[in-house]
Backbone as CSV, one residue per row, in Angstrom:
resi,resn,N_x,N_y,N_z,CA_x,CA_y,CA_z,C_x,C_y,C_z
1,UNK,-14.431,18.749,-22.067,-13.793,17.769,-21.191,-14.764,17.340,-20.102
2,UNK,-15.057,16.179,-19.779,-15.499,15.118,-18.465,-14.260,16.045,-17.650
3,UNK,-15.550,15.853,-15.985,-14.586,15.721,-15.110,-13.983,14.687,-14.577
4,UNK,-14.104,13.774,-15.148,-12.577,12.430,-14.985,-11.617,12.843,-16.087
5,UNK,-12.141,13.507,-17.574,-10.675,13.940,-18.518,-10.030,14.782,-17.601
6,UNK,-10.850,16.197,-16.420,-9.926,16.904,-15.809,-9.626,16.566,-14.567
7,UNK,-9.720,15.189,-13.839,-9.457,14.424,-13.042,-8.228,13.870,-13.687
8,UNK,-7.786,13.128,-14.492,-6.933,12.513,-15.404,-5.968,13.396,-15.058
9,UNK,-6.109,14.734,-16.057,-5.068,15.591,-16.088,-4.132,16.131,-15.114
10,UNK,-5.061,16.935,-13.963,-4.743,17.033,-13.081,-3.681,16.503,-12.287
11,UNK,-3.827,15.100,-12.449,-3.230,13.835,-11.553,-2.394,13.402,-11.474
12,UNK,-2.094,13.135,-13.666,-1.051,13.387,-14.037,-0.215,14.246,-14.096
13,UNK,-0.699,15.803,-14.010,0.175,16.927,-13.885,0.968,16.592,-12.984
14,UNK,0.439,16.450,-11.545,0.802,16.491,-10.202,2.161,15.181,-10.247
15,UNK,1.599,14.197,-10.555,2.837,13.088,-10.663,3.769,13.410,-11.293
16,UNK,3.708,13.969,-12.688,4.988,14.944,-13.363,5.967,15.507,-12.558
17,UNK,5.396,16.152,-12.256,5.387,17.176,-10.873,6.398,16.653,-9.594
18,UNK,5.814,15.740,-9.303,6.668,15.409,-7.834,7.750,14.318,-8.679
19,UNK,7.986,13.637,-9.598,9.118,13.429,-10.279,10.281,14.354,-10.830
20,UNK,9.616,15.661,-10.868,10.828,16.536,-11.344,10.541,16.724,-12.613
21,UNK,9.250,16.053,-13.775,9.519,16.840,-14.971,8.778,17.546,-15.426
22,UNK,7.703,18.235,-14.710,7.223,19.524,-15.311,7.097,20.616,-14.347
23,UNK,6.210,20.997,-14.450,5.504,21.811,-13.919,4.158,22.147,-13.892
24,UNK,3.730,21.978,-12.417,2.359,21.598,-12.626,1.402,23.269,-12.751
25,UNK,2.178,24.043,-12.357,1.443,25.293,-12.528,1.159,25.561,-14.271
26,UNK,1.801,25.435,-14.919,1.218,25.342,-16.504,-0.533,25.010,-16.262
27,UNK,-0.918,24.269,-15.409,-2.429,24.025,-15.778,-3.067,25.226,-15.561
28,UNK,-2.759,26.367,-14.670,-3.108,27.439,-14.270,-3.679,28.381,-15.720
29,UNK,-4.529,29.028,-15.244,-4.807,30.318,-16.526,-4.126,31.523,-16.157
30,UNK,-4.063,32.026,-17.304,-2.829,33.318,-16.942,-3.522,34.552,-15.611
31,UNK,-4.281,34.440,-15.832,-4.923,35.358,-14.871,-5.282,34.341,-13.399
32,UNK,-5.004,33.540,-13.309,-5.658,32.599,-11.483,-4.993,33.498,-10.400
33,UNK,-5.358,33.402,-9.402,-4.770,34.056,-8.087,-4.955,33.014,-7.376
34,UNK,-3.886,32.723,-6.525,-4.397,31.644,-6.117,-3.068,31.179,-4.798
35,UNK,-3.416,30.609,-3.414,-2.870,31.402,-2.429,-2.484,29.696,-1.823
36,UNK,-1.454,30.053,-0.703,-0.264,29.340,-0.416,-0.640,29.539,1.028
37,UNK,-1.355,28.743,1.845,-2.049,29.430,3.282,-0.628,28.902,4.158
38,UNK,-0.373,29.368,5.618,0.398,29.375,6.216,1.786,30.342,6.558
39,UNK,2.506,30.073,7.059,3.690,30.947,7.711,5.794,30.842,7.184
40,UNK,5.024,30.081,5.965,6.450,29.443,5.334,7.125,30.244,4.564
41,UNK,7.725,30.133,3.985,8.327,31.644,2.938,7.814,31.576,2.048
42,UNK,6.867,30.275,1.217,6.200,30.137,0.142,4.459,30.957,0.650
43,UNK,4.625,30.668,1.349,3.050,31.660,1.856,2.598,32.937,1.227
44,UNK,2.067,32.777,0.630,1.481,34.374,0.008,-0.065,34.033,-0.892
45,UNK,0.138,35.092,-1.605,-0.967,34.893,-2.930,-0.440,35.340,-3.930
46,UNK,-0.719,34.512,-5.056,0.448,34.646,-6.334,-0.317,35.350,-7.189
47,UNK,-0.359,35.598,-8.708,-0.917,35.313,-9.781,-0.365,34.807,-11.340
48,UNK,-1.225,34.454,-12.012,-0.751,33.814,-12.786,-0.030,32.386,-12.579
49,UNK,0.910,32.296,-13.545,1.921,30.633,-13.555,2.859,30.902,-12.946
50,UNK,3.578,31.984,-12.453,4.752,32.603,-11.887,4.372,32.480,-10.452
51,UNK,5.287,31.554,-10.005,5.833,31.391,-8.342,6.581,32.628,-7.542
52,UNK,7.215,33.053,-8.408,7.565,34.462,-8.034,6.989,35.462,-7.663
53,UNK,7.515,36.448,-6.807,6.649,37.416,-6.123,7.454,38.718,-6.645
């Protein structure tokens, strides 16, 4: 993949996304860690595709 194919994707994930029909964490690899900075209740560091803690 070009990084405009993973520019593309991305973009589109995200628009999916704020319409309500996917989910954009699917792009994630099962193993990512990957962190939520601030003081909100979503704030943490996750892993994986799971939002859940």
């Amino acid at each position: 993949m070009t990084v405009d194919d993973n520019r593309e994707l991305i973009v589109g994930a995200f628009a999916a996304w704020s319409r309500g029909e996917r989910n954009a964490f699917r792009l994630l690899a099962d193993d990512a860690t990957w962190t939520i900075a601030g003081s909100s209740s979503m704030a943490g560091t996750y892993r994986g595709r799971d939002i859940t803690r």
